[in-house]
C-alpha positions, -999 to +999 in steps of 0.1 A: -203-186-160-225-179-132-218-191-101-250-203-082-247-212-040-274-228-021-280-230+018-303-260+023-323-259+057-324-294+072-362-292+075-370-278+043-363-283+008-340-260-008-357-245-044-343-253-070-314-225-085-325-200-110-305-193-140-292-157-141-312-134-167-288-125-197-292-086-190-281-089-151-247-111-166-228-081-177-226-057-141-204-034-144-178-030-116-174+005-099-144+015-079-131+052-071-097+056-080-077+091-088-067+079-123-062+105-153-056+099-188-022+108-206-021+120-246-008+090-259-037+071-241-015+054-210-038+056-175-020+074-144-034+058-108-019+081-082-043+067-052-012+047-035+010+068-010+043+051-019+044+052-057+025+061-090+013+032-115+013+039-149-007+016-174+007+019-205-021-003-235+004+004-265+035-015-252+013-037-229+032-024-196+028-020-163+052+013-149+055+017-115+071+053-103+084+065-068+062+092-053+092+107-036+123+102-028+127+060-036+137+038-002+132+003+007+091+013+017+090+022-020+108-009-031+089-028-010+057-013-024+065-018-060+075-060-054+042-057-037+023-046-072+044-067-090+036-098-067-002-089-068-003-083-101+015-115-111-007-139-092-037-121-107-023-143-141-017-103-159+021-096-156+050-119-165+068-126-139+102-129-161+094-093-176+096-074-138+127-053-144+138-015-135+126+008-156+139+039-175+137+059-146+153+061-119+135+042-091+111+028-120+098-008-123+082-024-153+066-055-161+048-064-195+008-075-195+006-116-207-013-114-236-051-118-239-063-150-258-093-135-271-081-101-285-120-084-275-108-096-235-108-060-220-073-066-204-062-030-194-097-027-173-087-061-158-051-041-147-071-013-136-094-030-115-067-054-100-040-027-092-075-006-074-080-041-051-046-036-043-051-004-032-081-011-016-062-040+006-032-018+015-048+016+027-060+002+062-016-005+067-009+028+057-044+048+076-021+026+108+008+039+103-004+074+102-022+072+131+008+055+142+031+085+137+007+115+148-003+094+181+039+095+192+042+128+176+016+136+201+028+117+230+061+135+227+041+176+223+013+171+244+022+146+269-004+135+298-004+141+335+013+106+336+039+111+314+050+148+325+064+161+359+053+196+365+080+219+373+090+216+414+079+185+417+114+170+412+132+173+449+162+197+450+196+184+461+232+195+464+245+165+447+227+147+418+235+122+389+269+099+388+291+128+370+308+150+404+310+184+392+349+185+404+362+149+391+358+156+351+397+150+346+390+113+358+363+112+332+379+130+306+412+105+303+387+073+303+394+064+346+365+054+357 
């Protein structure tokens, strides 16, 4: 069903829409994603930095691994997918449950009215906009890490005092040097 949207200038007549030629209908839709192809036919997408999503066409599942160790980012990650994936109208949401590994979750695919509807390149293409919308939060939080990992190895002028710049002086700090018994029982 094409979808046909008009701007009209105030001081001319809009023409009128053109139908879309039957051979520019059928676009296909490219995305890069690191997906490979297992033996018994289920589609590996490794692109996300938390987890590893597994499409699985023979059971009509959705498998969603921990890359690592699993935590509440991974967690978090996987409701994420599930969330996406469940307003996209492909997963039911009563069929999100852990999987058979641990850290694992699993939902099962709705299934497709017309059995021609291509649903496992509908998945594929849904889980890659997900990807798509949640690589600018991680690239952040990268950039977030190295730029304090910096501030604490490389430190600016500002941030540093150079060596004899702090002023000498007998007595320094609130601990005396000759009253630790006090501090030792708890007298303060």
């Amino acid at each position: 069903m094409p979808i046909t949207i008009t701007l009209k200038d105030e001081t001319e007549e809009a023409p009128e829409p053109q139908p879309i030629p039957a051979s520019k209908k059928n676009l296909a839709i490219k995305m890069k994603l690191n997906i490979r192809k297992s033996l018994d036919g289920s589609l590996m997408i490794f692109d996300h930095p938390e987890v590893d999503i597994v499409i699985v066409p023979s059971t009509h599942k959705v498998v969603v691994f921990p890359k690592e160790a699993n935590s509440d980012e991974v967690y978090q990650a996987q409701d994420r997918i599930f969330k996406h994936l469940t307003k996209a109208g492909l997963i039911t949401p009563g069929t999100v449950e852990g999987g058979n590994v641990y850290g694992a979750m699993a939902g099962t695919l709705l299934p497709a009215q017309n059995p021609d509807f291509p649903t496992t390149d509908l998945v594929i293409l849904s889980v890659g906009k997900f990807i798509e919308a949640e690589k600018p939060d991680y690239l952040f939080a990268d950039a977030y890490e190295e730029e304090i990992e910096d501030m604490y190895t490389e430190p600016t002028d500002l941030d540093s005092t150079p060596l004899g710049k702090v002023p000498q002086a007998v007595k320094k700090g609130s601990i005396q040097p000759y009253d630790t018994r006090r501090y030792l029982t708890g007298i303060y």
